[in-house]
MIFI-867434 format. One record per residue: residue in three letters; x, y, z of N, C-alpha, C, O, CB in turn. Coordinates in steps of 0.2 Angstrom, whole numbers, plus 5000, padded with zeros to 4 digits. Glycine has a CB too. Layout:
# residues N
alaXYZXYZXYZXYZXYZ/...
This chain:
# residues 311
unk495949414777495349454779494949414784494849444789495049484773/unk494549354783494549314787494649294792494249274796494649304785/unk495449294792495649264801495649334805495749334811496549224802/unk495549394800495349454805494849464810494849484815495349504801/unk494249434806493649424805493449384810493049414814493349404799/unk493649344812493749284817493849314823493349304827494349244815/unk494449364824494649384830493849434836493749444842495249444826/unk493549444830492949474833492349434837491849454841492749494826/unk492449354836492049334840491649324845491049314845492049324840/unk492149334851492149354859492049424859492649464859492749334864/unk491549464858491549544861491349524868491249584871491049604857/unk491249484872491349494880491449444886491349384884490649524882/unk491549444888491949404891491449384900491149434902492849454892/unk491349334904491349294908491749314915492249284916491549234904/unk491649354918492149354923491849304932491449314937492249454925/unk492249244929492149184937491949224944491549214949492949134938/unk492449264944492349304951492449244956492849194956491549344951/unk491749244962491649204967491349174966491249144971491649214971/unk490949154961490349114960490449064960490049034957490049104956/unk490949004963490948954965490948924973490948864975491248934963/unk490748984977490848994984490249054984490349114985491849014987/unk489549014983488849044985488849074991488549124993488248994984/unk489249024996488949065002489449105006489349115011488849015007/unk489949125002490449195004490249235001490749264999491149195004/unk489549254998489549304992489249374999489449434998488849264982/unk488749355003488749415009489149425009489249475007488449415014/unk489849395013490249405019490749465012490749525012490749315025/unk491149415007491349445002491049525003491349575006491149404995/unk490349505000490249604998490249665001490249714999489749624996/unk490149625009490149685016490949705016491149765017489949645025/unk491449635014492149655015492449705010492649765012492649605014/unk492349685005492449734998492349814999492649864999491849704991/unk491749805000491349854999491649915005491649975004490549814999/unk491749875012492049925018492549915016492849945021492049925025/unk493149895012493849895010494049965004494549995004494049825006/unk493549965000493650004993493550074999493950114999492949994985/unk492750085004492650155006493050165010493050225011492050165007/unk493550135015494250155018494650155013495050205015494450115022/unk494850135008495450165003495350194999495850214996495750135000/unk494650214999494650314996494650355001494850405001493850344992/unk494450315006494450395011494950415016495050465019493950415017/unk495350335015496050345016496450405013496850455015496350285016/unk496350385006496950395000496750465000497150515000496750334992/unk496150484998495750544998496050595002496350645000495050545001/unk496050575009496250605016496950615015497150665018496150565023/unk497550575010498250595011498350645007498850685008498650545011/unk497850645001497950704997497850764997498150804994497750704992/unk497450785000497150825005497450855007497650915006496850805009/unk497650815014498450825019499050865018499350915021498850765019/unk499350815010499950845009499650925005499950975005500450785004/unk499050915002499150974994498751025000498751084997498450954984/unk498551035005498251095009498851105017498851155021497351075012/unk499151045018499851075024500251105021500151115015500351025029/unk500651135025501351185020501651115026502151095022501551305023/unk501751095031502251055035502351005031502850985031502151025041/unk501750995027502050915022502150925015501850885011501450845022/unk502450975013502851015007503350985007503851015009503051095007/unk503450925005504350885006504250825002503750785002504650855015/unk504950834996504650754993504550694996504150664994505150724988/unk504750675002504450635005503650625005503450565003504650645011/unk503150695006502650685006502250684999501750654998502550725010/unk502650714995502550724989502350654985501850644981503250754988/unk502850614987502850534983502450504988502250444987503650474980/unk502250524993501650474994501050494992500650444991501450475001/unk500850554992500150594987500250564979499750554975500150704987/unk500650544978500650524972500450454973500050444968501250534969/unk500650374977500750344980499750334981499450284979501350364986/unk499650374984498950374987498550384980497950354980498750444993/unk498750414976498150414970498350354964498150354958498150504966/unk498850314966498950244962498350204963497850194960499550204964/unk498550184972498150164975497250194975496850154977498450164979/unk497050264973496550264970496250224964495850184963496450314970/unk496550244960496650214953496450114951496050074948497550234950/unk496950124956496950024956496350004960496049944960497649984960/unk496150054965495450004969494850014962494549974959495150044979/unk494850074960494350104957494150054950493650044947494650174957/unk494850044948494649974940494549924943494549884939495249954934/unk494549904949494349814948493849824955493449784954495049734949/unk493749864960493249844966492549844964492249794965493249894972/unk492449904961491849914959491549854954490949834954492049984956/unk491749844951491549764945491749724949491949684944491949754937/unk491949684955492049644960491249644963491049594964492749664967/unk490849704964490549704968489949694965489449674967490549754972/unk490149714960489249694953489149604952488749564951489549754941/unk489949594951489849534951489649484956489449424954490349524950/unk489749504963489749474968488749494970488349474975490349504973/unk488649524966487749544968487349534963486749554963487549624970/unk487649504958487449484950487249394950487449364955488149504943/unk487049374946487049294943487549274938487649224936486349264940/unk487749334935488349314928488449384928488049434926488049274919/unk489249394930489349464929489849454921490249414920489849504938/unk489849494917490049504912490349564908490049604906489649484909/unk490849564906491049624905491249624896491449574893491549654910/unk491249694892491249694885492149694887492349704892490849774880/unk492449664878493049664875493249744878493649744882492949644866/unk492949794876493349854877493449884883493849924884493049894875/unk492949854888492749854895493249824898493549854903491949824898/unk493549764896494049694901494749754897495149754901494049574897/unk494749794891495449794890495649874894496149894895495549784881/unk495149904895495149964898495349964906495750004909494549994896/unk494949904909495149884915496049864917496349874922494749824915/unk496149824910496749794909497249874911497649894916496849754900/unk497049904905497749944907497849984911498450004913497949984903/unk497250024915496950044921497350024925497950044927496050024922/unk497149964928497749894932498549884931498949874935497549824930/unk498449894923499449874925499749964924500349974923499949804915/unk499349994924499750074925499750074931500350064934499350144922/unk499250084936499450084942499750024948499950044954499050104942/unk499649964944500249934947501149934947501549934951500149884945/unk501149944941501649964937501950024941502550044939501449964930/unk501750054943501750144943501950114951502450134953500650214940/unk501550084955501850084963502250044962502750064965501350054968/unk502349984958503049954959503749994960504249984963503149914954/unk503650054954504250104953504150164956504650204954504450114946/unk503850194958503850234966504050214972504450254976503250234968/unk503750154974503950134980504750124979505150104984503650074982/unk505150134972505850124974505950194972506550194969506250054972/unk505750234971505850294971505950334977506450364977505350324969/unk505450324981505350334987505850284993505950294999504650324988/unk506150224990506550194993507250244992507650254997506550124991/unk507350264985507950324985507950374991508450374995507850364980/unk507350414991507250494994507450475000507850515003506350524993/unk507150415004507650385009508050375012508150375018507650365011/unk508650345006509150345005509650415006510250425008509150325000/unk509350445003509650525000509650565007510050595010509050564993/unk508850545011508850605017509250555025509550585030507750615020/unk509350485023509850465030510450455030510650435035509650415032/unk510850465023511350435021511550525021511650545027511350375014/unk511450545017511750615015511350675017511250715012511550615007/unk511250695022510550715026510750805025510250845025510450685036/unk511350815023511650885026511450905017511350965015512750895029/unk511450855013511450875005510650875002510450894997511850815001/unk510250825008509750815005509350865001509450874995509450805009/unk508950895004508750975000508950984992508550984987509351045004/unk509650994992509850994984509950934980509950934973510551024984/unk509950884985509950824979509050814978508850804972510450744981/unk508750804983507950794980507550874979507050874982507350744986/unk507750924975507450994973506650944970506550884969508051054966/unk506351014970505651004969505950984961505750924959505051064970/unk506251014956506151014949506350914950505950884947506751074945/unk506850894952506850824952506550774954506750714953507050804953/unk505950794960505350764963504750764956504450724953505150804971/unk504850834956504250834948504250784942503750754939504550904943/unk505150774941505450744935505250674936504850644932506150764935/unk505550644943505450584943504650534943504550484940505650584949/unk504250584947503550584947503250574939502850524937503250664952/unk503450634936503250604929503550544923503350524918503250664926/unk504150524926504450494924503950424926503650394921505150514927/unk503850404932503550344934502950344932502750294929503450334941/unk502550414932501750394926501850374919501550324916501150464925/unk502450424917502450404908502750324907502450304902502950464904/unk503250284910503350254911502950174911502850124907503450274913/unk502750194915502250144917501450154913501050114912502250154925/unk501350204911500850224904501050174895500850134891501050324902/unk501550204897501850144889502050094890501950054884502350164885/unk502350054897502049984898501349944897501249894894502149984906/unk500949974900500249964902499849974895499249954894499850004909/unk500250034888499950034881500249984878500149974872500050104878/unk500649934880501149914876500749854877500449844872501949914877/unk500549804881500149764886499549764884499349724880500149794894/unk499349814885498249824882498349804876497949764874497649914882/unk498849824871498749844863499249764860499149744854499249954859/unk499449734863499649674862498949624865499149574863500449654865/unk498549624867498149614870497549594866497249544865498149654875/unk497449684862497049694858497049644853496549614851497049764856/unk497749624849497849604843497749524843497949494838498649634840/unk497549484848497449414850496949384846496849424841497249394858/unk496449324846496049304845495849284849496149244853495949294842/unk495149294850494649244857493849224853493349254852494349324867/unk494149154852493549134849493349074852492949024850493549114841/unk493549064857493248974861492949004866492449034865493848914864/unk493248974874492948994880493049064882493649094882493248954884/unk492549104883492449164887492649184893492749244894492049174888/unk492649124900492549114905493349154906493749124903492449044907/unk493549204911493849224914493849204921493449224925493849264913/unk494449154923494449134932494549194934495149194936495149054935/unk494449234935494549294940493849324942493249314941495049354938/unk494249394946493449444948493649494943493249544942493449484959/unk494349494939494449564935494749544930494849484929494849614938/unk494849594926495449574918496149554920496549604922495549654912/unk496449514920497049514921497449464914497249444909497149464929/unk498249464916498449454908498549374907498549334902499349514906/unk498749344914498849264914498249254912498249254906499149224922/unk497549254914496949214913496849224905496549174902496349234917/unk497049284903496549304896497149274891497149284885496449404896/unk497549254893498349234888497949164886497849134881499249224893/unk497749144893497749084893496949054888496949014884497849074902/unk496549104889495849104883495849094877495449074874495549164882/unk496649124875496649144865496849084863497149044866497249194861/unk496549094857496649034851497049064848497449014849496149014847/unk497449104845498149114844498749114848498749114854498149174841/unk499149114843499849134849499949194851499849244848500649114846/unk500249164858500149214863501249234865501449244871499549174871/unk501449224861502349194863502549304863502849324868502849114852/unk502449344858502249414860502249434864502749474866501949434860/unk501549414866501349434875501849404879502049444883500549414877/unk502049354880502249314884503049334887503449324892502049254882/unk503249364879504049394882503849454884504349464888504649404877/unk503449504884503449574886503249564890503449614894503149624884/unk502649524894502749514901502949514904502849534910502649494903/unk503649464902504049434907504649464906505249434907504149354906/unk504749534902505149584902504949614907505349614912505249624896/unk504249654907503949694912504049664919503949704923503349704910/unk504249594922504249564925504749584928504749604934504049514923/unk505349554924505849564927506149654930506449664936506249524924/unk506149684926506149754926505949774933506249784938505849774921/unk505049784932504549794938504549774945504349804950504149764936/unk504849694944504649674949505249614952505149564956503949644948/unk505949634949506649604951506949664950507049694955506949534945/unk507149704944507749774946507349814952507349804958508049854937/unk506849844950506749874956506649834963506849874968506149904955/unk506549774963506549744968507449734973507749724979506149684964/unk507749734967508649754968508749814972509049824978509049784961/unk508349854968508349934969508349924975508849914979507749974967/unk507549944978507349934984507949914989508249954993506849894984/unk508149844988508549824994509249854993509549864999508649754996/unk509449864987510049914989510049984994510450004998510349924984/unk509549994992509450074994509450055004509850075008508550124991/unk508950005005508750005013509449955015509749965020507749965016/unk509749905010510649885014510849955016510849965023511349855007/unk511149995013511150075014511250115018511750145020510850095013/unk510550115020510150145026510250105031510550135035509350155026/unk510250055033510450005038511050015040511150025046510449925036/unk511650015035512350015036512450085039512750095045512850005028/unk512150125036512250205037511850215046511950255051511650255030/unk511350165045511050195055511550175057511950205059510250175061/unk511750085057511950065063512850105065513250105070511949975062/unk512750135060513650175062513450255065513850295068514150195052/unk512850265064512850305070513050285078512950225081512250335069/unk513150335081513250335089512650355092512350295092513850395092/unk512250405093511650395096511150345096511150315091511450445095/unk510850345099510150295101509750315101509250275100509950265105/unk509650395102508950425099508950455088508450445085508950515106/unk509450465087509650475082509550405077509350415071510250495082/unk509750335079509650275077508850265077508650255071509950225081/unk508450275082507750265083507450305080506850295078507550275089/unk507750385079507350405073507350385065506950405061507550465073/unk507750365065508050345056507450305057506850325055508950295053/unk507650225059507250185057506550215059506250185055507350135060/unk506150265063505550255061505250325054504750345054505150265068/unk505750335049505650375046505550295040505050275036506150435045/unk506050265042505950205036505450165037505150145032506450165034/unk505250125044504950075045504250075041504150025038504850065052/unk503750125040503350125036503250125029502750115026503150165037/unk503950135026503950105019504250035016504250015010504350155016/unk504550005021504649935023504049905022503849875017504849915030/unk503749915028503149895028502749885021502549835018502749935033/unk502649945018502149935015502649885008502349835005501550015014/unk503149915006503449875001503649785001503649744997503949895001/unk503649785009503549705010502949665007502949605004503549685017/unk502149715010501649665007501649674999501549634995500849685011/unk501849734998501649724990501849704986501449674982501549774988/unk502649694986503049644982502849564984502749514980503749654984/unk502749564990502549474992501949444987501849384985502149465000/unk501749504986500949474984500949484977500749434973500049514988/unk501249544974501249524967501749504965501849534959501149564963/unk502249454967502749404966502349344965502449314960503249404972/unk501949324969501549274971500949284964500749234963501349274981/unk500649344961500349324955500449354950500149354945499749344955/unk500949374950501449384944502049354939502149344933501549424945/unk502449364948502949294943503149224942503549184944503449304943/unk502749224938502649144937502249124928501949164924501849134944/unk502449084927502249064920501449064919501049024923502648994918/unk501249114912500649064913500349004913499848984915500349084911/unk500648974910500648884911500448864917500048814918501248854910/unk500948894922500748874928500248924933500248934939501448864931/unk499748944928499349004932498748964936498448914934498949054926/unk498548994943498348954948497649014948497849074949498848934956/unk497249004948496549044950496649064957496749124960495948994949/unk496449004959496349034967496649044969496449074974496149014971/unk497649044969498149064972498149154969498149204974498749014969/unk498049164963497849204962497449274962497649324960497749174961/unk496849224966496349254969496449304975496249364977496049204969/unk496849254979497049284984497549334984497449384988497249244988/unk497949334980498449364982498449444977498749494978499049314981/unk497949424972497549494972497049534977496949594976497149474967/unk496749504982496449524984497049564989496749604992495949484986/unk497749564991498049574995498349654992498549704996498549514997/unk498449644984498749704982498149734979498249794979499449704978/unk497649734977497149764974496749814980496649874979496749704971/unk496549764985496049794990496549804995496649864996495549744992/unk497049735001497149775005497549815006497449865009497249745009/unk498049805002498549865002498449925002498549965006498949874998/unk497949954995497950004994497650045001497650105002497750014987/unk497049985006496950015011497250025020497150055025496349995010/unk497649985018498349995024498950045023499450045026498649925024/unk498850055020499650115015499250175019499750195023499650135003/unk498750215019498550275023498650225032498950245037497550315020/unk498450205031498450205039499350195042499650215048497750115042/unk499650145037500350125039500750195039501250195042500750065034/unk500550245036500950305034500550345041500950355045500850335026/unk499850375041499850425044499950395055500250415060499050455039/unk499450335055499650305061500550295064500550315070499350235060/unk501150285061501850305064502050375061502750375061502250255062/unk501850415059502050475057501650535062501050545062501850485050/unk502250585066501950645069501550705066501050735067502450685071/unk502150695059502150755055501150755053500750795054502850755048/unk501050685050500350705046499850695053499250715053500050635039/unk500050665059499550665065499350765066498850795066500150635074/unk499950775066499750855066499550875063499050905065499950905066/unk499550875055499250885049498450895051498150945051499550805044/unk498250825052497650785054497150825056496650835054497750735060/unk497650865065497250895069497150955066496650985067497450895075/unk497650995063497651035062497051045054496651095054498351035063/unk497051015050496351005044495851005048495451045048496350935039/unk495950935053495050905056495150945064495250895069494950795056/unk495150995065495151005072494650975077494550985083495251085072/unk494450955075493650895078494150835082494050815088492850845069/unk494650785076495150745075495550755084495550715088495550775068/unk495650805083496350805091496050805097496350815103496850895092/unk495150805096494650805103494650735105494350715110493850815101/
């Protein structure tokens, strides 16, 4: 009962943030701050798009409105407490506050990792098989899949927070980050952490190695499948149906490869740091622009919602 009792000591936690770099804390907050409100009104703007056009009724568009409200989700748990911290003297957040953050974060990361290869399929399916497409992505299995990736990745990110919950933190508080994350807070407890550390590194490989398989099998695929076409206008179309989901799957895996897979032992703050800031902030606010900037279909979309837009 005791060592229960114990567990309770830290009800709040220290988040480092940028406070050791005083004089990037302006430049930081102007960035943050016009990063979060372009990736709502990006992300905003695609939901919009797809749920009021009838032209962008197509699972293609489908898993990006979905795609767009990850990326709400994930700016929304850590920008906002980046910016308190960055305009505070000790930003601090409660035990319940870091664990709610936590799962907030690995649902919606988790949730883009296995979309984006969702959506690496649907691409597969419309350039490989194009006469079939229609019946192999029906709405009932765009529905299915879609919920498939939230529930999923829900009981990942419950499995994660509630192993999380059961730690003790009775020494140092100090979190090296700007948010809750699972390497720093592993790294805090005075109990063993050996639990946590294989379901991580289950979630790890799964998340962020099969789907990462995934992915490139599907676009080997697509590659094999254009270059055997004969036309050059027909080649030029494939690839730009895919190049935008290239794109954005290249930054996102790079960067949460670079803070994820890795032991915590060998956890680096400021490496870290950065490369959070690439999937947390910039991604989620380059994904509306990488999608709607090479795409006709949502340009019309655009003019057609914002008729001001096509002036």
């Amino acid at each position: 009962m005791m060592s229960r009792l114990n567990q309770t000591v830290v009800t709040e936690f220290i988040l480092q943030g940028f406070s050791e770099h005083p004089s990037l804390r302006l430049f930081l907050t102007g960035c943050f701050l016009s990063l979060y409100v372009m990736a709502l009104m990006g992300n905003i703007l695609i939901i919009a798009l797809v749920t009021f056009s009838t032209g962008l009724h197509s699972p293609m568009y489908f898993f990006l409105c979905n795609l767009a409200t990850m990326d709400i989700i994930c700016t929304s748990s850590v920008l906002p407490k980046a910016l308190v911290g960055l305009l505070s003297e000790e930003n601090t957040i409660s035990f319940k506050g870091c664990m709610a953050q936590l799962f907030f974060l690995v649902w919606s990361l988790s949730s883009e990792l296995l979309l984006l290869t969702v959506m690496a399929y649907d691409r597969y399916v419309a350039i490989c098989f194009p006469l079939h497409y229609s019946s192999r992505m029906s709405p009932q299995l765009c529905g299915a899949l879609a919920m498939g990736v939230w529930s999923i990745c829900a009981l990942n990110a419950s499995i994660n927070t509630g192993l999380m919950t059961r730690l003790s933190f009775c020494g140092p508080k100090v979190i090296t980050h700007f948010f809750c994350e699972i390497p720093p807070l592993l790294l805090l407890s005075c109990s063993p952490t050996y639990v946590n550390s294989i379901m991580t590194l289950i979630a790890d490989v799964f998340y962020g190695g099969i789907n990462f398989v995934l992915t490139l099998l599907s676009y080997g695929c697509i590659i094999a499948s254009i270059l055997r076409m004969r036309s050059a206008e027909g080649k030029r179309k494939a690839f730009s149906t895919c190049s935008s989901h290239l794109i954005v799957v290249s930054v996102y895996y790079s960067s949460v490869f670079c803070a994820y897979v890795s032991p915590a032992s060998s956890y680096s703050p400021e490496r870290s740091k950065v490369t959070s800031v690439l999937y947390s902030f910039l991604s989620p606010t380059l994904n509306p622009l990488i999608y709607t900037l090479r795409n006709k279909d949502v340009k019309l979309a655009i003019g057609r919602l914002l008729p001001s837009f096509s002036h």
